[in-house]
C-alpha positions as CSV (number, residue, x, y, z in Angstrom):
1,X,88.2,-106.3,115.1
2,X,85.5,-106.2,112.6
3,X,82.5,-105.1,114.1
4,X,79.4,-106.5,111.9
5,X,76.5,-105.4,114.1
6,X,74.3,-103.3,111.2
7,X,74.6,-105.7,109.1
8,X,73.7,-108.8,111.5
9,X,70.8,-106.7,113.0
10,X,69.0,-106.3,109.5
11,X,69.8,-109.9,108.6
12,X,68.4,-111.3,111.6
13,X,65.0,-108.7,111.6
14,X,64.1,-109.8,108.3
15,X,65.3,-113.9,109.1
16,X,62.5,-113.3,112.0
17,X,59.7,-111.7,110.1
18,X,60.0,-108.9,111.5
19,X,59.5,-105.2,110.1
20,X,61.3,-102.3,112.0
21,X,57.8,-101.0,113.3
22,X,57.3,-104.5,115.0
23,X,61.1,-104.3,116.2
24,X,60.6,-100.6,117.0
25,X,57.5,-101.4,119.3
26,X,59.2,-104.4,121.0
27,X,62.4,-102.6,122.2
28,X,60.8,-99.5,122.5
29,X,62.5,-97.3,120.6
30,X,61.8,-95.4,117.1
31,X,61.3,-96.7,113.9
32,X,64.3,-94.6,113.0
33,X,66.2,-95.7,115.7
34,X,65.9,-99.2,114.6
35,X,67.2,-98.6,111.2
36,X,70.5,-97.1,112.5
37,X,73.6,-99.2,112.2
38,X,74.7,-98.7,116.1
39,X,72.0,-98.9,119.2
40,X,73.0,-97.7,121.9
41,X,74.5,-101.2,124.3
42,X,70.5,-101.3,126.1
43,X,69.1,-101.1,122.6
44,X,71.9,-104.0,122.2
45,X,70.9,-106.5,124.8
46,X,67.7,-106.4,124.4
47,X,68.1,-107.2,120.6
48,X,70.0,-109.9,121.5
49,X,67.5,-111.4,123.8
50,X,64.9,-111.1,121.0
51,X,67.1,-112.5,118.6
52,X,67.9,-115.3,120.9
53,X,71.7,-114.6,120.6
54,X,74.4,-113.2,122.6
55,X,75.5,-110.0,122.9
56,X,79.1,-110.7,121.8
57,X,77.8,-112.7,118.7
58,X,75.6,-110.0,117.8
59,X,78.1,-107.0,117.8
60,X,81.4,-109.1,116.7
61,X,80.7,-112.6,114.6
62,X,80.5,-112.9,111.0
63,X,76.9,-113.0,109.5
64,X,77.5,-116.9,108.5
65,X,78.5,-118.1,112.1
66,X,75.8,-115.8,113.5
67,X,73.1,-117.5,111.2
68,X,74.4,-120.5,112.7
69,X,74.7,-120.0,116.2
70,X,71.8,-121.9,117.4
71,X,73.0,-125.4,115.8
72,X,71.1,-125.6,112.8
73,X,74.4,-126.4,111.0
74,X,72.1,-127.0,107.3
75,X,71.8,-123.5,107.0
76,X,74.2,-121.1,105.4
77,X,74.3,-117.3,104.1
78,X,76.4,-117.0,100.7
79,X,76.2,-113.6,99.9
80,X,74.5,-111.3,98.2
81,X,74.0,-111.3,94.1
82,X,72.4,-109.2,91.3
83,X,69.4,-109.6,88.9
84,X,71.4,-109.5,85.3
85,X,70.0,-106.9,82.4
86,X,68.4,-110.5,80.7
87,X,67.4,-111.9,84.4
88,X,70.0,-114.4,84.6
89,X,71.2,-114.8,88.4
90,X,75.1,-116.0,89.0
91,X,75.2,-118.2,92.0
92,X,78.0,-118.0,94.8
93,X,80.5,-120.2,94.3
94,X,80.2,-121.6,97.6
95,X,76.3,-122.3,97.2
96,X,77.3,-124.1,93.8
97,X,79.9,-126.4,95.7
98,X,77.7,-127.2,98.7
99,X,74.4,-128.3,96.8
100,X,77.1,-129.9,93.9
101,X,75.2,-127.6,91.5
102,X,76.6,-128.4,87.5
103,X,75.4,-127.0,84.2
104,X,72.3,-127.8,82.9
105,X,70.9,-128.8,86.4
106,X,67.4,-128.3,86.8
107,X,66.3,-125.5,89.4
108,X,63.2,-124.7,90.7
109,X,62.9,-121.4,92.0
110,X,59.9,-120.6,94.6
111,X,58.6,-117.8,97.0
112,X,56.3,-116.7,99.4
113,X,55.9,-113.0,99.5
114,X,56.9,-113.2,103.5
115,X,59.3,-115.6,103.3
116,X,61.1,-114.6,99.9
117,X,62.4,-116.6,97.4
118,X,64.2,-120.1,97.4
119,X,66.3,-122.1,94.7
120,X,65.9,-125.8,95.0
121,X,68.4,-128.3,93.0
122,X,65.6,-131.0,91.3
């Protein structure tokens, strides 16, 4: 069993705005704490009531099913990437198949400063 629980935590924080002070203060627990991989199984539920998920989603599903857990089936989570030395960014397969991304497509790429950035297919 692959437990994905740091990972889902931090992925669903920053999907919710939140900062780990604000998460800190809600669950009432250190700014520290909130930053380690594995609460304690209190910690757990009530992160999972704040995150609107269950308990067994947040400790055991795959960050992709968890994203999609509360039926918005539009969204998806492809991975992580890197900034190349010339600032060329390779997109996950899976993201290129989806959108039918081919060469030469135009992109448009936006941001927000507390939403982060987006790629949109013109």
């Amino acid at each position: 069993m692959d437990i994905n629980l740091g990972e889902n935590l931090k992925t669903l924080r920053i999907r919710s705005r939140r900062t780990l002070e604000d998460v800190a203060e809600i669950i009432d627990v250190s700014r520290q704490s909130v930053s380690k991989c594995y609460p304690d199984i209190e910690k757990c539920v009530r992160l999972s009531k704040l995150y609107n998920v269950s308990l067994d989603a947040l400790i055991n599903k795959p960050l992709g099913e968890l994203i999609n857990e509360d039926g918005k089936r539009d969204r998806y989570v492809f991975g992580l990437t890197v900034l190349g030395k010339n600032g060329t960014i390779r997109l996950p397969q899976k993201a290129i198949e989806i959108f039918e991304i081919t060469e030469n497509d135009a992109l448009l790429v936006v941001g927000d400063k507390t939403q982060g950035i987006a790629i949109v297919k013109c």
